[in-house]
N, C-alpha and C positions, 0 to 999 in steps of 0.2 A: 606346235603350230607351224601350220606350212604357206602360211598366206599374208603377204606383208600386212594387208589392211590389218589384220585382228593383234599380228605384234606391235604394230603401232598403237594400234589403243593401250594392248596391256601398258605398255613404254608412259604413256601420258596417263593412266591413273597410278602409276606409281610414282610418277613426278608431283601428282596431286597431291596424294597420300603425305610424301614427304617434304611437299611447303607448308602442311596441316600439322606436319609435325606428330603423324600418326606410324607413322614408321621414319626410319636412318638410313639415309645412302651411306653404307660405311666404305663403299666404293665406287667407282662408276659402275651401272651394270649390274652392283651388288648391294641387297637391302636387309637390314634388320626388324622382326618386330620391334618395338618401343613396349617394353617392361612394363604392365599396367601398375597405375599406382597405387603405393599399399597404404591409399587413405580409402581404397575400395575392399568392399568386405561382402562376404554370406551370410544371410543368418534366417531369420525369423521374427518376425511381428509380433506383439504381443502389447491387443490395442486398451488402455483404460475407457471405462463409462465417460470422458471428459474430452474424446475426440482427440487426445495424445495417444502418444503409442511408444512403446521402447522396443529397442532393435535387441533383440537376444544373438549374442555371437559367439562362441568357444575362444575366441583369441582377446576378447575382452574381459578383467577381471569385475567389471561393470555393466548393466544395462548401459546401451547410448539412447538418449530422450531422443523423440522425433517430435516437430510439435506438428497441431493440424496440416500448414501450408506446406509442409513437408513432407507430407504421407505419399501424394501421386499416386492416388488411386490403389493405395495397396490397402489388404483388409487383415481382419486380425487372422491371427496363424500364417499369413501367405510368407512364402520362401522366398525373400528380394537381393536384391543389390543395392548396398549402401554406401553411400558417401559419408566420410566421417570427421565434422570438422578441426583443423586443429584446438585444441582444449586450451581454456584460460583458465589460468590458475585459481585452482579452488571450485572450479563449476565442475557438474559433471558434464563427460561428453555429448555430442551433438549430433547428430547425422541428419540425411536428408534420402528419399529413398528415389535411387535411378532408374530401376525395373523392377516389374515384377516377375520374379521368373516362373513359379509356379504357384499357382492359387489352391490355399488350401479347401475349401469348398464354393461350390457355384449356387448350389441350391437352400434358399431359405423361405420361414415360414413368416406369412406377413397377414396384414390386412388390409385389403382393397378401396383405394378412393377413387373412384371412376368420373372422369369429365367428359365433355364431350367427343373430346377426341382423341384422348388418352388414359392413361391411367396412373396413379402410384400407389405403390405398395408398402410400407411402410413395416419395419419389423421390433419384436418388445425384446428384442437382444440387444443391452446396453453400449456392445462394444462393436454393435454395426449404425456406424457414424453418417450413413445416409440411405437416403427410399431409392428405390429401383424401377425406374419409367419402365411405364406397358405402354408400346401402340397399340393403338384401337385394333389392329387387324393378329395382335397376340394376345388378346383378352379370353381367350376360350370361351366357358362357359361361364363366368364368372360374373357376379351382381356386384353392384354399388355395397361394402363395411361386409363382405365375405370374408374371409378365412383359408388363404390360396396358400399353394407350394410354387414359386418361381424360381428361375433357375436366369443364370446373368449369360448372357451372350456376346454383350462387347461391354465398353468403357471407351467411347472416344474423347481423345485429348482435350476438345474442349466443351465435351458437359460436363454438367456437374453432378449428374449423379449415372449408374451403370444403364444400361438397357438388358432390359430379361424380355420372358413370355411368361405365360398361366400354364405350369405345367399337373396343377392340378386341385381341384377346388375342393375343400376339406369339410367344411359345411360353415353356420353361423356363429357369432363369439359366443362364448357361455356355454354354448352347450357338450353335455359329457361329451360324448363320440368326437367332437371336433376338436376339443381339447387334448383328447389321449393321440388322437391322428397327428395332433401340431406337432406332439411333443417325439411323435415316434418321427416324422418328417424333420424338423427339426435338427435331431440329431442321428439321423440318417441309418436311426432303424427299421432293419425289413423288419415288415407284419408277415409275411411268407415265405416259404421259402421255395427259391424254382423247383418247376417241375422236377424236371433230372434230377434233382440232388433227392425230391419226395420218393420219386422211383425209385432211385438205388437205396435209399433209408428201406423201402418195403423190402427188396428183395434181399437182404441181410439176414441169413440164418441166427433167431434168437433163440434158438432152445437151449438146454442145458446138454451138452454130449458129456458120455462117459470117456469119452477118448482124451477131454481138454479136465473133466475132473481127477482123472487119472495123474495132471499136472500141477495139479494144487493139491494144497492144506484141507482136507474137507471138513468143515466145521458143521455138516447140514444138522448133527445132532447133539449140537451145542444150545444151551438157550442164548434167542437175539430178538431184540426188540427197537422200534426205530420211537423218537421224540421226537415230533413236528408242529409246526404251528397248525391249530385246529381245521384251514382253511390251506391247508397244503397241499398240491398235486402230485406233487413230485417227492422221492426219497433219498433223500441222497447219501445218509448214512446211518450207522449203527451198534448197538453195542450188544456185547455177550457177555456172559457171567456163568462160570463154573467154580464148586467145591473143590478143591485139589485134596487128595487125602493125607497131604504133609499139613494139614490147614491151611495153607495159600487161598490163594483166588487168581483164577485166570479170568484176564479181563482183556476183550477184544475192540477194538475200536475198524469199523470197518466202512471203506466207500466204496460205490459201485463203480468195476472196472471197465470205465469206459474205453482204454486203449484196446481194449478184446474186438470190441466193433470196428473204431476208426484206425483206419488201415492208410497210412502214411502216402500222401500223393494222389490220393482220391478225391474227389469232386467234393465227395463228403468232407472230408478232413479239409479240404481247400473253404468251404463254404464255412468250418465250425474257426477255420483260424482266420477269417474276414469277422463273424461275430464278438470272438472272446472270450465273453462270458453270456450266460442268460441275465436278459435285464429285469428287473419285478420293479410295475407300474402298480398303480392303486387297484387298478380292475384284472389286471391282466400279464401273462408273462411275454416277452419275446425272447424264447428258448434259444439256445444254444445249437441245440441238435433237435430234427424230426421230433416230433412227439411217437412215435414206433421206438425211439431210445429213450427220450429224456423223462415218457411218462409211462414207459412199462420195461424196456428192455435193462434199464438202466436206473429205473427206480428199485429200491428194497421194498417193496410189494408186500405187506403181511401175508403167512403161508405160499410164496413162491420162493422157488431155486433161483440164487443170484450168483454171479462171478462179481467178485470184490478183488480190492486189494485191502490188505489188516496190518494192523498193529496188534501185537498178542501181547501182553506183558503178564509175567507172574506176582503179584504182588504180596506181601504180609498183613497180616492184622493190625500191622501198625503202619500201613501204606507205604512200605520201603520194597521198592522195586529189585526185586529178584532174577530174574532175568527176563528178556527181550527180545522177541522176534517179528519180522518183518518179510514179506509176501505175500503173494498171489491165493486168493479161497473160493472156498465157494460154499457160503449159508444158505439159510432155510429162516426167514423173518416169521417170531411165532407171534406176534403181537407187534398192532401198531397205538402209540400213544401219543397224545395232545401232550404240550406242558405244563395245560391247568389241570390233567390227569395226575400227571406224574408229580405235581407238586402237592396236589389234594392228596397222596399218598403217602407225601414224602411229611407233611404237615400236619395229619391224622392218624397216623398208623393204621388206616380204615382200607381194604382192600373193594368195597362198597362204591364204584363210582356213581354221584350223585345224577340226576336225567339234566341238572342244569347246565353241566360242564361236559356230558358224555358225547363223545364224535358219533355216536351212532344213533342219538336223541330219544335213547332210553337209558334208567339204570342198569348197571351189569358188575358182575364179579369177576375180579381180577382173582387170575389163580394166585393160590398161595408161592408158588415158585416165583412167578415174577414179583410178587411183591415184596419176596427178604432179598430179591435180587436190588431189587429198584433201594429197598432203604440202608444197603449194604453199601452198594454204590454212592449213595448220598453220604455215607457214612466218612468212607475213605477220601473220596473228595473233598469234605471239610478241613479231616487232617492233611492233606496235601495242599489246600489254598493256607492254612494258619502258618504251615512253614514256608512256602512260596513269598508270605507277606511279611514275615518276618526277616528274610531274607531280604528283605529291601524291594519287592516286586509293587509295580502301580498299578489301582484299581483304579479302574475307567470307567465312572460312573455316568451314564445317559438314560436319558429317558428315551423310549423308543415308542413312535406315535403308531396308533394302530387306525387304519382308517373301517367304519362301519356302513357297508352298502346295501341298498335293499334290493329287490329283484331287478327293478330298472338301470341299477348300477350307478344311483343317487347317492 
């Protein structure tokens, strides 16, 4: 600084400063931070249905309780600064939350009370402890007990609950469509996926090249067969079964190799490691990857050429594993089967699938290959779960609900 005026200011807010006791004159002319105090912590939220919340923090062997009047507007998951008070003996800790430093989401799914001049939104998420004022003039398009997506824009200090807008009206309660939209908004699943990333999924060479089989194991005239639920889109893996002429069995366990496509640092691979995983709703999936991979490039397709990655193992007659190998393939899926197939097989020794249970909604005959494949398989597998269980392993018995929709998706 070259100008008395602006040194003298600086001069008197460090005199400020240090009657505040927020910095040290450890000399004339010379000032220290003040060491913040290590009753201040980072952590994260983590609110109970009960309007409490515990402070999760790496340098505490415990949650610290927050109660209600303690929260200051922070929400569950958000990343704060806490105050931690000294502990009485035998309670657990206590804190009290000073900011919020980052908010883990802004966007939630609610339903609409409209006044006259306002609005609230109100959400069925137990661990969002208050409604979110709309002014009239952020109300979009939205009616009186709608079904909105809002999104929060401030929290001033002294309301009591945040201010959003209507970012986007979902439809009425009850109904399907509005309820799968809540729940994909909600938890901040896309239904689409951008343009760009659709484009670059089209223009991705999926054929099979001799040049990349040349680099694998080719198994294309091995017998493989995929097991899906009857209502499945997508394939994602498979098995093989060969005679060895020592009597063995080569048995293939194989999934499609999706690293072949997704190419490291691409828009693609940026957008499939924002999803995950693909999520499966009652009606519906939100993939992973483009449907140009997840339901054809990438699916085990009966009678198409796949690049996999496998597990080969050699096995005995008495399911003792002979040897083992692991790599890169490339099959040839000669049948696809349901599990009420493969079990009516495995149940009847009837290669005869019934028109009640058949994915193609008539009866039809299973070749005889596949079927001492399938009850060969069944075979060895019992003997490997009886020693697996005797071996002290836990069987995880669940019942797994199947839901039944009709064309309307009722």
């Amino acid at each position: 600084l070259d100008d008395t005026k602006s040194r003298n200011q600086i001069i008197k807010d460090l005199k400020i400063l240090a009657a505040s006791k927020k910095i040290i004159e450890s000399e004339p002319g010379k000032y220290l931070v003040k060491a913040e105090s290590q009753d201040y912590y980072e952590g994260t939220i983590d609110m109970t249905s009960r309007k409490t919340a515990y402070f999760i923090c790496d340098e505490f062997s415990e949650d610290v309780f927050i109660p209600t009047n303690n929260l200051n507007r922070a929400l569950d998951k958000d990343k704060v600064k806490v105050y931690v008070y000294n502990r009485r003996k035998g309670k657990r800790p206590e804190g009290e939350v000073i900011s919020v430093i980052e908010r883990n989401k802004t966007e939630f799914v609610g339903v609409i009370d409209i006044q006259a001049n306002f609005a609230f939104v109100s959400t069925a998420n137990p661990k969002m402890y208050t409604d979110i004022f709309i002014p009239k003039d952020k109300l979009g398009e939205a009616e009186n007990g709608d079904v909105v997506l809002v999104g929060i824009e401030d929290w001033p200090k002294r309301a009591d609950s945040p201010f959003g807008s209507v970012l986007r009206v979902l439809g009425k309660p009850g109904e399907h469509n509005t309820e799968i939209h809540a729940i994909l908004a909600e938890y901040g699943l896309p239904a689409d996926f951008p343009v760009e990333v659709e484009v670059y999924a089209q223009k991705i060479d999926t054929s099979i090249q001799e040049s990349e089989i040349a680099k694998r194991r080719d198994m294309r005239d091995t017998l493989t067969f995929t097991i899906d639920p009857k209502d499945a889109k997508d394939f994602d893996d498979a098995l093989s079964f060969k005679k060895l002429e020592n009597g063995n069995y080569e048995i293939g366990i194989h999934i499609a190799d999706v690293s072949y496509y997704l190419e490291e640092g691409t828009i693609l691979d940026d957008e499939a490691y924002q999803r995950a995983t693909s999520v499966y709703l009652v009606d519906r999936v939100v993939p992973m990857l483009p449907e140009v991979l997840s339901n054809f490039a990438c699916s085990l397709r009966p009678n198409e050429e796949k690049y996999t990655f496998s597990a080969i193992f050699e096995v005995s007659p008495t399911a003792q594993v002979i040897n083992q190998w692991f790599g890169r393939t490339v099959i040839y899926s000669d049948q696809r089967f349901a599990y009420e197939e493969a079990q009516y097989i495995i149940e009847t020794k009837d290669n005869t699938i019934p028109v009640d249970i058949s994915i193609t909604g008539e009866s039809y005959t299973v070749s005889d290959e596949i079927t001492e494949a399938t009850l060969k398989l069944d075979e060895l597998a019992k003997i490997l779960r009886k020693k697996r269980m005797a071996n002290g392993a836990i069987s995880f018995d669940k019942v797994e609900v199947k839901f039944n929709l009709d064309e309307e998706g009722e």
